[in-house]
KEROVO-927006 format. One record per residue (C-alpha): residue in three letters; x, y, z. Coordinates in steps of 0.2 Angstrom, whole numbers, plus 2048, in hexadecimal, padded with zeros to 3 digits. Layout:
ALAXYZ/...
//
This chain:
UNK800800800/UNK8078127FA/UNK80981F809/UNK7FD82C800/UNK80883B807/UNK8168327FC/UNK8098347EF/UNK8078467F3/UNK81984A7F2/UNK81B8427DF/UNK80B84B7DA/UNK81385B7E1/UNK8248587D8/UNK81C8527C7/UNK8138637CA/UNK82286D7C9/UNK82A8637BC/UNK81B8677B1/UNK81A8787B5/UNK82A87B7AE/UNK8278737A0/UNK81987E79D/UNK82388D7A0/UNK82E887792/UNK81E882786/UNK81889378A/UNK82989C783/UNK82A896774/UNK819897771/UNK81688476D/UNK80487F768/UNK800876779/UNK804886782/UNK7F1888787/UNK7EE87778E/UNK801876796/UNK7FD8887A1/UNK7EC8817A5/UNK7F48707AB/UNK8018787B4/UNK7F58847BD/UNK7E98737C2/UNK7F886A7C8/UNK8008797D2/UNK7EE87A7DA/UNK7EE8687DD/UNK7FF8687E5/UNK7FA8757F2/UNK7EB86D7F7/UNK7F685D7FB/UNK803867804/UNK7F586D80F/UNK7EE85D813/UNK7FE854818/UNK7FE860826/UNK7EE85D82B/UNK7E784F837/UNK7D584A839/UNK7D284684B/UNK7C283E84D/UNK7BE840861/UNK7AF83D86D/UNK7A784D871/UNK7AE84D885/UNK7C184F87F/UNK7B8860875/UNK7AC864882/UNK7B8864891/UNK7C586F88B/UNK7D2864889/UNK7D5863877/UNK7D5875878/UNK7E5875881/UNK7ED864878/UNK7E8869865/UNK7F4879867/UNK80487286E/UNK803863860/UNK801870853/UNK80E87985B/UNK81A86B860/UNK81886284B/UNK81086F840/UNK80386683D/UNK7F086D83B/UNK7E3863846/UNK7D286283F/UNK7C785C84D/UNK7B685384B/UNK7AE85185C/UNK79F846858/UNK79B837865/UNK7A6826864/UNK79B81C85A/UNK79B82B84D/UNK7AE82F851/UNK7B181A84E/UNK7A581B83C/UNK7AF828834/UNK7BF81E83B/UNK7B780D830/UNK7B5818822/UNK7C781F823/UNK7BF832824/UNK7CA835831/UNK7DC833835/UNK7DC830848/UNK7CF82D856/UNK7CD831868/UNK7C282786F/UNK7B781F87F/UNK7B080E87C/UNK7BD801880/UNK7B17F3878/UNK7AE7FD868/UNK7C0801865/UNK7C77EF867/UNK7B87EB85A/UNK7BE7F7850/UNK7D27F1850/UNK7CD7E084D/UNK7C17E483F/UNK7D47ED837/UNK7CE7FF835/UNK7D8804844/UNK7E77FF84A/UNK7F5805858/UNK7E8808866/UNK7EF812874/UNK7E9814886/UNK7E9828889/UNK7DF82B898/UNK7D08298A3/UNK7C482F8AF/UNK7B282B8B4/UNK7A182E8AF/UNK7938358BA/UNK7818378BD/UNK77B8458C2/UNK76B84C8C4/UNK76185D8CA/UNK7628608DD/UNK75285B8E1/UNK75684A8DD/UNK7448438D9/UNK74C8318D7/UNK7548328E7/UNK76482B8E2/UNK7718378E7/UNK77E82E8EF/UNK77C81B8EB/UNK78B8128E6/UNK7858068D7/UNK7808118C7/UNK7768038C0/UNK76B8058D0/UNK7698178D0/UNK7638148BD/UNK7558088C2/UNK7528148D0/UNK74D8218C3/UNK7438178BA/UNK7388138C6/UNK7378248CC/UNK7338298B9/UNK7418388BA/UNK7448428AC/UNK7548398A7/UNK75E840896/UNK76983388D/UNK77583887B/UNK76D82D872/UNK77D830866/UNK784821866/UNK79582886E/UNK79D82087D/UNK794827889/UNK783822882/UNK78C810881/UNK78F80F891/UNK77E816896/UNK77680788C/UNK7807FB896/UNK77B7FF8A8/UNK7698018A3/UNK76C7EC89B/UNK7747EA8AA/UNK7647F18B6/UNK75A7E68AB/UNK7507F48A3/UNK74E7F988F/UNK74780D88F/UNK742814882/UNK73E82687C/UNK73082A886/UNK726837893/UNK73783489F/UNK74482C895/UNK74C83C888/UNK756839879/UNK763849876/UNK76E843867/UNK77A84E86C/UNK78B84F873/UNK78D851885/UNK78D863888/UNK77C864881/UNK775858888/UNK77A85C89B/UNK77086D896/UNK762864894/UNK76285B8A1/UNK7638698AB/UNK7568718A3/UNK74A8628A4/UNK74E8608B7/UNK75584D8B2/UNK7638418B4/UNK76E83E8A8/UNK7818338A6/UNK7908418A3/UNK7A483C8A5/UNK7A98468B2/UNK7B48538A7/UNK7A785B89D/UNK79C85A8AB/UNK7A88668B5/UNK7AD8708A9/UNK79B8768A5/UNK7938748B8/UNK7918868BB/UNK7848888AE/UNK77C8778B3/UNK76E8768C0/UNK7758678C4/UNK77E85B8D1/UNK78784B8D3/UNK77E83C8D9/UNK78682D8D5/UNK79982B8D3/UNK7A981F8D7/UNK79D80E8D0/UNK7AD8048CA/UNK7A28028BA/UNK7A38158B5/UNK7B48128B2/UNK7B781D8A1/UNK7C7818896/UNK7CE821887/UNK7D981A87A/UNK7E0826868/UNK7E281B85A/UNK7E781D847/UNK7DE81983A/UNK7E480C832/UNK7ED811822/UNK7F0802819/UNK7E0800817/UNK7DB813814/UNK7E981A80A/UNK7E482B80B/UNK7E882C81D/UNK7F2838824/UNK7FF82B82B/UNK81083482F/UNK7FF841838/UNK7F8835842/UNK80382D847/UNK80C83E84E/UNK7FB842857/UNK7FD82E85E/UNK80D831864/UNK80A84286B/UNK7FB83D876/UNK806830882/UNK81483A881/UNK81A83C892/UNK819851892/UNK80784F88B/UNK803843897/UNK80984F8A6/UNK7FD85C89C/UNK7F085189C/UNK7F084D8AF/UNK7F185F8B4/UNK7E38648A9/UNK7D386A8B4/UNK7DD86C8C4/UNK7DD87E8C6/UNK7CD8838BD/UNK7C38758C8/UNK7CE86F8D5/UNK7CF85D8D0/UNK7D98588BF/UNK7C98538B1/UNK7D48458A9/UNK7E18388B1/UNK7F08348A7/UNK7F28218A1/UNK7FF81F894/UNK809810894/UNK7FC8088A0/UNK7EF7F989D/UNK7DB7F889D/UNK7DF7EA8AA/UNK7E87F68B5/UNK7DB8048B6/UNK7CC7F78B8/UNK7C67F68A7/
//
């Protein structure tokens, strides 16, 4: 399989060798003249709009990595640290892992463990790399109609608000978190379905912790873009440390021998960056002096097996 920036680079150079032989048709006035300049303007086009995408990598995310902040402070120092231009599509998992299978992106940043395994063994990514974690939450409005502030099992608290008939407001996205939604409600033994209590958002998670709030509901958040948008939230924690709500994310490149046009020498830059020790330290400290507590915990280098998951 052809690396298709080594494509680019002949296509550039074939472009300049052309050029000049159009320069020359155009001196001494030779009959092709017309059709050379024209060639020669196409292919100069071409060649910029190939130099540009080299340096551009397609990072398809889950929208907590957007929402929280923490690309905002990542995406600059890899632009800076490589000179390469990050274009970021935060979508949820499921939408993040599809444009991944079609090879529409060049690197993902992910938070389904089971999804991405499915998608490395199905070949359309490869080189999966633990990055980080923290936890999801629920949380609720302060009147907690359900009555499940403080219980320790999630999948309780959600049975809980079934019973009760609570407003409850769930992605619906098919992202990670909405993944991991689907599993505690199997697990409580309960199948809702859009109705007078149970709300479908299809959003991301910012938007949907703002409807929650303004429903007076429950909803699953991770913790990160929970905290980084809780002032404008008329809601609270109510469930929290359930070993189940462990929240794991892995980067992986998109695999380019079977999708040639991705960005390889990119991705794999982004890759590399992401457990890079410095970024790492970055990552750990992020959050700690807006919200007391960091919003992600470092795990490069570490195993699934080791954090629980």
């Amino acid at each position: 399989m052809v690396d298709h920036v080594a494509v680019r680079g002949r296509g550039a150079r074939a472009g300049r060798a052309l050029g000049r032989a159009a320069g020359r048709a155009v001196g001494s006035g030779g009959a092709g003249t017309v059709f050379l300049v024209i060639t020669m303007a196409v292919l100069l086009v071409a060649g910029a709009a190939c130099s540009k995408a080299d340096k551009e990598v397609i990072l398809a995310t889950t929208t907590s990595t957007q929402d929280s902040g923490l690309l905002d402070v990542l995406v600059p120092q890899f632009e800076k640290k490589t000179g390469y231009q990050v274009k970021v599509i935060a979508v949820g998992t499921g939408q993040a892992l599809a444009m991944a299978k079609e090879g529409n992106a060049d690197v993902v940043l992910v938070h389904a463990p089971a999804a991405e395994k499915e998608a490395v063994a199905q070949g359309y990514c490869v080189d999966r790399r633990l990055v980080m974690h923290n936890d999801f939450i629920i949380v609720g409005p302060p009147s907690d109609p359900a009555g499940i502030r403080g219980k320790k099992k999630a999948v309780e608290a959600l049975a809980a608000i079934a019973v009760a008939k609570a407003p409850f407001v769930s992605r619906g996205d098919d992202s990670g978190t909405h993944k991991m939604e689907l599993s505690l409600w199997k697990k409580a033994g309960i199948q809702p379905s859009p109705g007078d209590w149970y709300i479908q958002s299809g959003s991301g998670m910012g938007l949907t912790l703002n409807l929650a709030s303004e429903k007076g509901g429950y909803t699953l958040t991770d913790r990160a873009t929970y905290l980084a948008a809780r002032k404008n939230l008329q809601l609270e924690i109510m469930v929290e440390g359930d070993a189940v709500l462990l929240n794991i994310y892995h980067v992986m490149l998109v695999n380019p021998e079977k999708f040639p046009g991705v960005n390889k020498k990119g991705a794999r830059a982004f890759v590399d960056f992401m457990v890079a020790p410095d970024t790492q330290k970055v990552i750990g400290e992020f959050g700690v002096d807006r919200y007391g507590e960091p919003l992600f915990f470092p795990d490069a280098g570490k195993s699934e097996e080791e954090l629980g998951g």
